[in-house]
C-alpha positions, 0 to 999 in steps of 0.5 A: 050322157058322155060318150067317150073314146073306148079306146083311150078309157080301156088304155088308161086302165090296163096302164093303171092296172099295169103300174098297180101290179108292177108297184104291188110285186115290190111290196114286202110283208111288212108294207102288205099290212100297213094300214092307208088313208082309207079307214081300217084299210091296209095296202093289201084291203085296197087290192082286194076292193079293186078286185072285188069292184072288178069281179063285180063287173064280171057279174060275180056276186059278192061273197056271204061274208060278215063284215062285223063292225065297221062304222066307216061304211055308209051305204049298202055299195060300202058294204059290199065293197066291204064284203069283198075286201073282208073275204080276202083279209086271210089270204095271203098277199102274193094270192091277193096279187095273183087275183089281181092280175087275172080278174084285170086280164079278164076285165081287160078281154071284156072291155077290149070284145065291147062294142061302141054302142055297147060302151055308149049304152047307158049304165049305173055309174058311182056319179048316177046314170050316165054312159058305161064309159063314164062308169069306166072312166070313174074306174080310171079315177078310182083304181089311181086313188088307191094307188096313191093310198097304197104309195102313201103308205109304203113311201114309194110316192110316184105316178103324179103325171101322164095319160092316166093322171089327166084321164083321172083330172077329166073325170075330176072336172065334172065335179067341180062346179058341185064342189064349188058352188054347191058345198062351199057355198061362195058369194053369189057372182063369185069368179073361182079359179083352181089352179093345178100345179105339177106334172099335171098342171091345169086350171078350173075357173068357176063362175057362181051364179043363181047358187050354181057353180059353171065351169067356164073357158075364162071369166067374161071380159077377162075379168080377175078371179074374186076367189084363187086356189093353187095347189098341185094336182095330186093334192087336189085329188087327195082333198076331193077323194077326202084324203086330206082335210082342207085345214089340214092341207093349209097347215102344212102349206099344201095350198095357197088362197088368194082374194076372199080368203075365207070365202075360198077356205069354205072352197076348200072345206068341201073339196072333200065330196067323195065318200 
């Protein structure tokens, strides 16, 4: 299990949860109901599944609400979340943004009262069993996609850099050897390098052997990459969160392959792992 410092976690989220409510209190009716990259979602749906996600976490129960036809939800954790965002849809938007702030102060309260040993203790987590801080962590991740599906939305793109974004890359690194290896399936002995460009510059190098992808500090001998993606950090994380199609990235020059090209354009089909 990851054990990770509680103090760092908790600080990404309550800076999460602060830009959140800071870019949120701007928004006018208008930008309140336009609708994101998550399917049947608008701007105010995505508040209330984060508030929904948190109240959970409070150990509230999700509402009895029917959420009717909805053929984007996959598994029964879509379907609560579903539940919650449906339950808040005759709301209205300044009430939405109220909840909002008080069930994250109270998130806040609790994570700040938790004990080491608590935030190591072992927990379910969206990734399968792993540490509370993990789980945690995966809140960092999750709380910044919608934000970027929300800026997406009302063209108020921002916040692509700083301790949150790397926060949200760390968790990004535990997949990646999945990613790579496993959904886009590379030549055996493959040397995959995925290099992020931007505020939040990082890179990734992959060695596949046995079909399993390994996150490496660098190829043996200094050999070269057999396989190289570029692309910049947050449209990375729009290919992984399957914001993005990878053909779609490459049309509009997003992303840049070099070597086995179609070996990486394979890569960069699969990026998209995250339901």
């Amino acid at each position: 299990m990851l054990r990770l410092d509680q103090d760092s976690v908790v600080a990404a989220l309550a800076e999460e949860w602060k830009v959140i409510g800071e870019l949120c209190a701007g928004l006018d009716e208008a930008d309140w109901a336009a609708p994101t990259d998550c399917p049947r979602w608008s701007v105010q749906d995505n508040l209330s599944h984060i508030i929904g996600t948190e109240r959970m976490l409070l150990g509230e129960p999700a509402p009895a609400t029917a959420v009717g036809e909805a053929p984007h939800v996959r598994n029964e954790i879509g379907r609560i979340n579903e539940m919650w965002v449906a339950e808040r849809r005759r709301r209205a938007p300044a009430a939405v943004l109220e909840e909002f702030r008080q069930v994250t102060a109270a998130r806040l309260t609790a994570l700040t009262a938790m004990t080491g040993a608590d935030f190591d203790a072992e927990s379910w987590t969206p990734a399968g069993t792993d540490s509370y801080g993990r789980f945690m962590r995966i809140r960092v991740l999750d709380c910044w996609m919608h934000e970027q599906d929300i800026r997406g939305a009302v063209g108020l793109p921002g916040h692509t850099g700083g301790s949150v974004v790397e926060t949200v890359l760390d968790e990004f690194t535990c997949a990646v050897g999945f990613a790579v290896a496993k959904l886009g399936q590379p030549p055996e002995g493959a040397r995959v390098l995925i290099s992020l460009t931007g505020p939040a510059a990082r890179d990734w190098h992959v060695q596949v052997r046995a079909g399993r992808g390994g996150l490496v500090a660098g190829f043996d001998g200094g050999e070269q990459p057999t396989i190289t993606i570029r692309t910049d950090a947050h449209t990375y994380t729009r290919l992984a969160g399957g914001r993005i199609a990878g053909d779609a990235a490459l049309r509009a020059s997003l992303v840049r392959l070099e070597g086995d090209v179609e070996a990486a354009e394979r890569i960069l089909a699969g990026l998209g792992y995250m339901p």
